[in-house]
MARGUDO-689453 format. One line per field, with one value per atom (N, C-alpha, C, O): residue number from 1; atom name; x, y, z. Coordinates in pm, whole numbers. Example, Ala and Ser with C-alpha at 12.3 -4.5 7.8 and 13.67 -1.06 7.14 Angstrom:
MARGUDO-689453
nr = [1, 1, 1, 1, 2, 2, 2, 2]
atom = [N, CA, C, O, N, CA, C, O]
px = [1319, 1230, 1320, 1424, 1285, 1367, 1290, 1341]
py = [-569, -450, -330, -332, -225, -106, 3, 114]
pz = [780, 780, 780, 846, 708, 714, 787, 804]
END
This chain:
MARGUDO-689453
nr = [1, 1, 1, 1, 2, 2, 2, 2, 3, 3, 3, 3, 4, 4, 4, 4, 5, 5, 5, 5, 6, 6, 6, 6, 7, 7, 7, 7, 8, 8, 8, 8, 9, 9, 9, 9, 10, 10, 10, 10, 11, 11, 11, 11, 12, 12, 12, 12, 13, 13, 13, 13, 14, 14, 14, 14, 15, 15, 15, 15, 16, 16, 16, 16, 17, 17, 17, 17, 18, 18, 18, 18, 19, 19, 19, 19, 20, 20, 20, 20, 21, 21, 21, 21, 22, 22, 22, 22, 23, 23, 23, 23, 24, 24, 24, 24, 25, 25, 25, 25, 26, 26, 26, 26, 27, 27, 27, 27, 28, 28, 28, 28, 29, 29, 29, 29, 30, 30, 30, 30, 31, 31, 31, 31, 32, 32, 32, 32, 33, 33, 33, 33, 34, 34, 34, 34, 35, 35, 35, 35, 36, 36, 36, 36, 37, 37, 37, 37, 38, 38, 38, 38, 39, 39, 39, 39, 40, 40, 40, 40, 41, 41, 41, 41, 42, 42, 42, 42, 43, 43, 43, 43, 44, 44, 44, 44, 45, 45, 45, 45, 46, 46, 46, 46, 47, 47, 47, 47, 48, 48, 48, 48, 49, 49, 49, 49, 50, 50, 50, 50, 51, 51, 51, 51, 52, 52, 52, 52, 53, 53, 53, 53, 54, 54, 54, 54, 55, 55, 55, 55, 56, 56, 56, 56, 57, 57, 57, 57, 58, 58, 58, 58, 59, 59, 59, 59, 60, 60, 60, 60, 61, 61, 61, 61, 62, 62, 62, 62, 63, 63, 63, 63, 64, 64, 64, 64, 65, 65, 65, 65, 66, 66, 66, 66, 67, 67, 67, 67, 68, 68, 68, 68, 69, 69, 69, 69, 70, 70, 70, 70, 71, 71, 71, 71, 72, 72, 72, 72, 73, 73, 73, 73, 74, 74, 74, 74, 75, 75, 75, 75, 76, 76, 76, 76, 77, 77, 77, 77, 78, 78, 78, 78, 79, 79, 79, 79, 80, 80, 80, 80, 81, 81, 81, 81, 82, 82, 82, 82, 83, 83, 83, 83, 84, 84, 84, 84, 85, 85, 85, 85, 86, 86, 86, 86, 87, 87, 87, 87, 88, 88, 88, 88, 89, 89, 89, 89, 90, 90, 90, 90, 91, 91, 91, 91, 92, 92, 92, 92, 93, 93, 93, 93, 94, 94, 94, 94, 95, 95, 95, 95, 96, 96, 96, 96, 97, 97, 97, 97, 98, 98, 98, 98, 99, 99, 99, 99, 100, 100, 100, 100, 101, 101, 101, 101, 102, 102, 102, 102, 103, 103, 103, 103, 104, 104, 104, 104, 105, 105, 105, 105, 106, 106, 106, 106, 107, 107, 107, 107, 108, 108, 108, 108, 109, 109, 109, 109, 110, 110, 110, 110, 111, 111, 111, 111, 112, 112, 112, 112, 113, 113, 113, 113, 114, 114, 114, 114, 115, 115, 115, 115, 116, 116, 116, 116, 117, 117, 117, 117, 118, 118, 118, 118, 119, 119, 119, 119, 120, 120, 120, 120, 121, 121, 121, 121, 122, 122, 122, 122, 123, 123, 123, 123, 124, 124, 124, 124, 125, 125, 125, 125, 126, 126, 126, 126]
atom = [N, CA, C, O, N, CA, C, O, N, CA, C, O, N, CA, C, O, N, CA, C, O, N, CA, C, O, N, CA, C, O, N, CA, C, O, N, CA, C, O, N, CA, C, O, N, CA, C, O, N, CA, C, O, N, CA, C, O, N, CA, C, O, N, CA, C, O, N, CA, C, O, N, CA, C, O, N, CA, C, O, N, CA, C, O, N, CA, C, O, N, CA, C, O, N, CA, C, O, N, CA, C, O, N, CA, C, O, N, CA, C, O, N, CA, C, O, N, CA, C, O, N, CA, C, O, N, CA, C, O, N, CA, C, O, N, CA, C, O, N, CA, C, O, N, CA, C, O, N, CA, C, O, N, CA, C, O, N, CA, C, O, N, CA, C, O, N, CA, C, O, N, CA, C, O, N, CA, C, O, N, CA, C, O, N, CA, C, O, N, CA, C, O, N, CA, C, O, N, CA, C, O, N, CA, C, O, N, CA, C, O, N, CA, C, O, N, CA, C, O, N, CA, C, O, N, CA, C, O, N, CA, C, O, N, CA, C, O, N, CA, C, O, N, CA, C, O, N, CA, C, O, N, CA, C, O, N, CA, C, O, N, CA, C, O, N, CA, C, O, N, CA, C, O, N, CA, C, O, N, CA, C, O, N, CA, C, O, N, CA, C, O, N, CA, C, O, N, CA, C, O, N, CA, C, O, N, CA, C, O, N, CA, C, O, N, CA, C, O, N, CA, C, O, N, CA, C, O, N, CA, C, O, N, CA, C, O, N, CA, C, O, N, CA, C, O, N, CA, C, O, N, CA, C, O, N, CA, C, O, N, CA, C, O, N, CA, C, O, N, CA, C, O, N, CA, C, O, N, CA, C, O, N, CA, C, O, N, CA, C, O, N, CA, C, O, N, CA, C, O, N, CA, C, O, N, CA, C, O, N, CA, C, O, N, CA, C, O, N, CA, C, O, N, CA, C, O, N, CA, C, O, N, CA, C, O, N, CA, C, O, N, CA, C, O, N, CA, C, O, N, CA, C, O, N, CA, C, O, N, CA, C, O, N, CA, C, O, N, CA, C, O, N, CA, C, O, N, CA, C, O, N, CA, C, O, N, CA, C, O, N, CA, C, O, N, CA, C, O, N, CA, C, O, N, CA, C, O, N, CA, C, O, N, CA, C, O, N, CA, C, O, N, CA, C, O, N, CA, C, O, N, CA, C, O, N, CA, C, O, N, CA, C, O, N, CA, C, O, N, CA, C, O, N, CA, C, O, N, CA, C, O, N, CA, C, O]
px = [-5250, -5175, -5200, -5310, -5077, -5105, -5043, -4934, -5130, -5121, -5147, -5253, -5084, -5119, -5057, -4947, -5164, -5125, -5107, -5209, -5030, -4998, -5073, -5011, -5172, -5245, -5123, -5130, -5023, -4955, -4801, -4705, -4786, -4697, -4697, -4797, -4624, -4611, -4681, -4763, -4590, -4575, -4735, -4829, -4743, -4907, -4939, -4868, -5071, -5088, -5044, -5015, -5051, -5052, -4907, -4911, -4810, -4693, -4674, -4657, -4681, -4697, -4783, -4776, -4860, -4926, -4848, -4843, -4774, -4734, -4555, -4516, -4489, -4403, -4402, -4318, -4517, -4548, -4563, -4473, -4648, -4649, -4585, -4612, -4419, -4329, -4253, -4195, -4255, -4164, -4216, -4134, -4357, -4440, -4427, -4449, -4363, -4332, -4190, -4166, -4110, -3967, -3930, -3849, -3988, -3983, -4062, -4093, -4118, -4141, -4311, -4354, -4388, -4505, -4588, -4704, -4576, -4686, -4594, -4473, -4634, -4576, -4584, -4700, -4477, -4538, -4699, -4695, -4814, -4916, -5005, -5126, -4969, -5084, -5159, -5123, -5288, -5368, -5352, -5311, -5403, -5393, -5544, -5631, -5556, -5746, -5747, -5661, -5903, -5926, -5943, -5946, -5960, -5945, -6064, -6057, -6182, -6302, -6243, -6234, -6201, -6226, -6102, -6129, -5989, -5862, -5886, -5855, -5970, -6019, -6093, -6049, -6209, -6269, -6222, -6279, -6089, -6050, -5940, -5953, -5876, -5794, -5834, -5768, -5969, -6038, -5970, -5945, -5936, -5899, -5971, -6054, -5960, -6047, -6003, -5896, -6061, -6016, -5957, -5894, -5955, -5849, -5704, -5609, -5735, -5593, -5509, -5389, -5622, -5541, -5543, -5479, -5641, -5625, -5516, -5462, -5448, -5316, -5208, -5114, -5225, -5097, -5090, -5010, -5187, -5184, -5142, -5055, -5186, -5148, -4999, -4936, -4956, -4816, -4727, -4637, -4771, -4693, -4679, -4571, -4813, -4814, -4646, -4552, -4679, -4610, -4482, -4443, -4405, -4289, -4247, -4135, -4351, -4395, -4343, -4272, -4392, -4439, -4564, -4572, -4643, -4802, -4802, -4693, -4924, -4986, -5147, -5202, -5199, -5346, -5344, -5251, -5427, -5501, -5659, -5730, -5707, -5871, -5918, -5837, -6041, -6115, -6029, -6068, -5920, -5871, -5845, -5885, -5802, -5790, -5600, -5526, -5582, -5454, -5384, -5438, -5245, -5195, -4979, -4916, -4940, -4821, -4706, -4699, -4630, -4613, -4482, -4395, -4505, -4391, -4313, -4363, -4260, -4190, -4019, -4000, -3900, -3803, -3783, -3732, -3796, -3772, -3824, -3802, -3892, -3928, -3838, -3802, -3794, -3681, -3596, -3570, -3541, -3376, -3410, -3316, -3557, -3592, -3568, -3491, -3640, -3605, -3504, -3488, -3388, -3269, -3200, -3083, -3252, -3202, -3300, -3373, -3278, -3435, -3340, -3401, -3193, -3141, -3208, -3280, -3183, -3251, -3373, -3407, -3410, -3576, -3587, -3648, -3484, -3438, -3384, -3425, -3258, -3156, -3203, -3163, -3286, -3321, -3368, -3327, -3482, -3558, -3434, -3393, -3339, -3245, -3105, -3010, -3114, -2993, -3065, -3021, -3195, -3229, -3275, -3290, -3296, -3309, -3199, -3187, -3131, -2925, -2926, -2920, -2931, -2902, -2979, -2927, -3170, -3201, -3139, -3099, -3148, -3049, -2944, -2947, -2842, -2745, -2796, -2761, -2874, -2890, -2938, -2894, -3050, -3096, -3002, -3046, -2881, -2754, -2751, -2640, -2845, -2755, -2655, -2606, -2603, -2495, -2476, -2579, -2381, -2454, -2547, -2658, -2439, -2494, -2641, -2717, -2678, -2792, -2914, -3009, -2899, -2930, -2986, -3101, -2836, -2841, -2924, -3009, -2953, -3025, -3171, -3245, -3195, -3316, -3362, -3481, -3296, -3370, -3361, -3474, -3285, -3288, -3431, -3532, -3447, -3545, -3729, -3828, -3694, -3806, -3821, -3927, -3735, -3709, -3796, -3856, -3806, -3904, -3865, -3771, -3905, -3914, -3938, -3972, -3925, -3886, -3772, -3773, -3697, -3525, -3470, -3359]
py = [-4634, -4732, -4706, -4712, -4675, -4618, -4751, -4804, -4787, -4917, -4888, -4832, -4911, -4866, -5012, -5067, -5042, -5159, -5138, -5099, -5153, -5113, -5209, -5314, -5207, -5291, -5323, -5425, -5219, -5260, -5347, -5353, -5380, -5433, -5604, -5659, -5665, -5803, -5914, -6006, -5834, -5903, -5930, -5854, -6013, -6056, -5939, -5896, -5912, -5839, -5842, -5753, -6024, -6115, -6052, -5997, -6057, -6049, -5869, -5813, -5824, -5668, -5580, -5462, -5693, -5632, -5633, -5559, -5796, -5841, -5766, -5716, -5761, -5640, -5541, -5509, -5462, -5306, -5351, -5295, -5438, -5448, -5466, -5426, -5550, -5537, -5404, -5375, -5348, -5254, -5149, -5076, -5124, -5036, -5028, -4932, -5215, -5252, -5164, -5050, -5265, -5208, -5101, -5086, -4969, -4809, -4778, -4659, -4875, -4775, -4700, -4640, -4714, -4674, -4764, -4724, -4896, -5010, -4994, -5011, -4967, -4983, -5119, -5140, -5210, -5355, -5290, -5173, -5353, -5368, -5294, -5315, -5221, -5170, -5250, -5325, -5211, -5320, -5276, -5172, -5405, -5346, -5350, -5405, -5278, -5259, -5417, -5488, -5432, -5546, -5599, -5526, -5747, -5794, -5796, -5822, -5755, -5717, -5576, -5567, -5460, -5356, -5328, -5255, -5370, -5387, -5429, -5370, -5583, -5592, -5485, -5450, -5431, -5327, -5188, -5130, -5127, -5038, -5106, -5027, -5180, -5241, -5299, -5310, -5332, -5360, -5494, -5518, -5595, -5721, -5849, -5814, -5990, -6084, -6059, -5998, -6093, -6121, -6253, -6291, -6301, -6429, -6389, -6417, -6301, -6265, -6174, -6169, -6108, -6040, -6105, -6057, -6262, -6337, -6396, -6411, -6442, -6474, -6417, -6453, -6333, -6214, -6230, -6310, -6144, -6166, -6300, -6295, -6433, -6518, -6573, -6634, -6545, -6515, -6449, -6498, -6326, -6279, -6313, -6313, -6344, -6378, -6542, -6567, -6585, -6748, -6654, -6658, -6570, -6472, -6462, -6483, -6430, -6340, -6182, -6129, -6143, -6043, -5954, -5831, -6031, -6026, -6061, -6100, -6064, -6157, -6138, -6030, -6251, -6247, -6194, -6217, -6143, -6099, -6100, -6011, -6199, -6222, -6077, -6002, -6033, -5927, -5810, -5699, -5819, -5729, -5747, -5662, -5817, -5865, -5908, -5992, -5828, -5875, -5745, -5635, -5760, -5647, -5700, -5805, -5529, -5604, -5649, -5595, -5748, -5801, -5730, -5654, -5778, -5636, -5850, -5893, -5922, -5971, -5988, -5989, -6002, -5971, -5993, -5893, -6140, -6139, -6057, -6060, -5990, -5842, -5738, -5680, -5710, -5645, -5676, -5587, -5773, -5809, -5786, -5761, -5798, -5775, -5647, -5607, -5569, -5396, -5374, -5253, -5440, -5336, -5405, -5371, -5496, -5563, -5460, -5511, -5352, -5335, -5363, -5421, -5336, -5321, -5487, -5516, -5599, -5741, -5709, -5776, -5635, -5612, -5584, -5640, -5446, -5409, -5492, -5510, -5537, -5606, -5694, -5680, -5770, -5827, -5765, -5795, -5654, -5589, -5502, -5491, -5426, -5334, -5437, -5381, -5552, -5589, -5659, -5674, -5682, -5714, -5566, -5566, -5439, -5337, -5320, -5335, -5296, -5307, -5393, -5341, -5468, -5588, -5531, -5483, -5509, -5441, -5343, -5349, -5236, -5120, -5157, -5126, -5231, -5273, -5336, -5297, -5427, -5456, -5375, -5386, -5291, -5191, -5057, -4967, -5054, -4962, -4891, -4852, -4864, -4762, -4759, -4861, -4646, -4608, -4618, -4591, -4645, -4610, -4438, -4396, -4389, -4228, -4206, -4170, -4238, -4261, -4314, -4243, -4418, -4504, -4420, -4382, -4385, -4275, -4176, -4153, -4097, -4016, -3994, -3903, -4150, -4149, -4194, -4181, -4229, -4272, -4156, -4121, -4064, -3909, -3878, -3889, -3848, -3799, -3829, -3757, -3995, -4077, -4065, -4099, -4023, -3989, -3922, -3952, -3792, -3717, -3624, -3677, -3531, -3426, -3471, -3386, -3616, -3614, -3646, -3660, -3648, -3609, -3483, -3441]
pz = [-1741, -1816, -1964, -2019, -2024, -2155, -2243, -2220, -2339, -2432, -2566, -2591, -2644, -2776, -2840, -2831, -2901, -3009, -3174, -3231, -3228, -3381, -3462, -3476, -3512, -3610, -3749, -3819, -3767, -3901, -3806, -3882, -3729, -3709, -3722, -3675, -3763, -3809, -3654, -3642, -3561, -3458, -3396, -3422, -3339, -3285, -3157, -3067, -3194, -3061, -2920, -2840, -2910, -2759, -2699, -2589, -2754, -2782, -2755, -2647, -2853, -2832, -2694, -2658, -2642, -2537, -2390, -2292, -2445, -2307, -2324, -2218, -2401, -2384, -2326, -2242, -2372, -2354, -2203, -2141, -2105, -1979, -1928, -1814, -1938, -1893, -1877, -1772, -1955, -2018, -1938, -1883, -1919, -1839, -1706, -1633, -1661, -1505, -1504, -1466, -1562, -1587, -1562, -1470, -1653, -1631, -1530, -1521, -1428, -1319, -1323, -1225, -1441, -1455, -1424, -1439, -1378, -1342, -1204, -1220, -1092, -1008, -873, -840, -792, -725, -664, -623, -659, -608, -692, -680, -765, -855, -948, -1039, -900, -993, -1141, -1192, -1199, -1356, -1382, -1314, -1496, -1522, -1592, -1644, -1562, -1605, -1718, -1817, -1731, -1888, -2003, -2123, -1914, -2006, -2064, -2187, -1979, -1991, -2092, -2188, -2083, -2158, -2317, -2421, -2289, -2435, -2519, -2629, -2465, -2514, -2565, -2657, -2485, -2481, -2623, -2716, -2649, -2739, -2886, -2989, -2852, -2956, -2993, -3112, -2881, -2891, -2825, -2741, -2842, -2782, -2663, -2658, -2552, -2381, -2411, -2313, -2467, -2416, -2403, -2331, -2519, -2560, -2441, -2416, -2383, -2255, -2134, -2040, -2115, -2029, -2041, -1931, -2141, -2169, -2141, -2070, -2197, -2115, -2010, -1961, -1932, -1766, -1718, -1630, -1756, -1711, -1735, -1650, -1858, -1865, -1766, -1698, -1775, -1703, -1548, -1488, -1486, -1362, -1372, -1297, -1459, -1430, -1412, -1295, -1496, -1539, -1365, -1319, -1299, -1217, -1200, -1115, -1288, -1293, -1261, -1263, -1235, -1186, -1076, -1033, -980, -905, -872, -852, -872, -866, -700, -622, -679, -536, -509, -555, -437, -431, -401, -346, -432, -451, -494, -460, -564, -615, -755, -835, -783, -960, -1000, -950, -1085, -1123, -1065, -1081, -986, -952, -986, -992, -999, -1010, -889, -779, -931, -788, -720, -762, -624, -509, -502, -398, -542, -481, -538, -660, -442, -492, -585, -636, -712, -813, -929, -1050, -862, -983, -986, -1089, -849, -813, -898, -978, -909, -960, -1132, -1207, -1187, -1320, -1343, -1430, -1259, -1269, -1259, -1275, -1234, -1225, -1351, -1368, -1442, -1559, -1702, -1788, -1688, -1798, -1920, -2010, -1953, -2124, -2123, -2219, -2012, -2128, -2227, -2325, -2196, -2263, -2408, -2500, -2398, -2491, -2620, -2735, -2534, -2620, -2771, -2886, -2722, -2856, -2996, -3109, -2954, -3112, -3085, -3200, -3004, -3073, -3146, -3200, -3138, -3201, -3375, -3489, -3306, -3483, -3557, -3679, -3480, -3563, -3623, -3745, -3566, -3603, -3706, -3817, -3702, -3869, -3945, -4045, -3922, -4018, -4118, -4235, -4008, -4071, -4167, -4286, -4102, -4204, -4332, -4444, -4312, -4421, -4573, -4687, -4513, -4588, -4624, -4696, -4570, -4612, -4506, -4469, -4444, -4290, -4231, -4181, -4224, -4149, -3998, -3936, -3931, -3750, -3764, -3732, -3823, -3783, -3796, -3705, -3951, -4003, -3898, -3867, -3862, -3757, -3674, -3655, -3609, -3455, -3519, -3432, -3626, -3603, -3608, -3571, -3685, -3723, -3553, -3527, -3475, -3312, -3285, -3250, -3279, -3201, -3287, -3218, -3399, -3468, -3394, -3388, -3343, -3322, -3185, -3132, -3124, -2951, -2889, -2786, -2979, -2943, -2794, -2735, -2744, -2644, -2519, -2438, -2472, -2350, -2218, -2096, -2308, -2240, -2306, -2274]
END
């Protein structure tokens, strides 16, 4: 589970963490029943409070997106309404790409401009 948190980004970690875990479900790399590492070890590795990733998790579980499992910890959940989430991933999207879009405009970008600076940022794996 690859997590990277941006210290220069506006947005709160809590927030940025619990995205990236959706988004991680979403694409198929958190897969239903896989546990997720735990929230001591998450904090440490993040260099963030554990509440803050107790929060998440517990977020997401309500979302359900999660589910607790006794002697196993937090795992992600195999039940249909995750299903019907995965096959929705542009919602995820939709929001920071329609306020990047205004950004852009506002600051003078062109679509093209735009489009290329995402090809640019895309990077080598498609």
């Amino acid at each position: 589970m690859k997590i990277v948190l941006d210290p220069d980004d506006p947005t709160p970690k809590f927030r940025q963490l619990t995205d990236q875990l959706r988004r991680l479900i979403v694409g198929g790399h958190l897969r239903p029943g896989q546990r997720l590492i735990s929230v001591r070890k998450l904090a440490v590795e993040l260099d963030i409070n554990p509440m803050t990733i107790s929060r998440c998790y517990q977020m997401l579980e309500q979302e359900g997106w999660l589910e607790r499992q006794r002697g196993v910890g937090m795992v992600v959940a195999a039940s249909a309404n995750l299903k019907e989430k995965m096959m929705d991933r542009f919602s995820l999207i939709e929001s920071p790409l329609r306020a990047l879009i205004t950004d852009a405009r506002e600051i003078g970008y062109s679509r093209s401009e735009l489009m290329m600076l995402i090809m640019q940022n895309w990077g080598e794996e498609d």
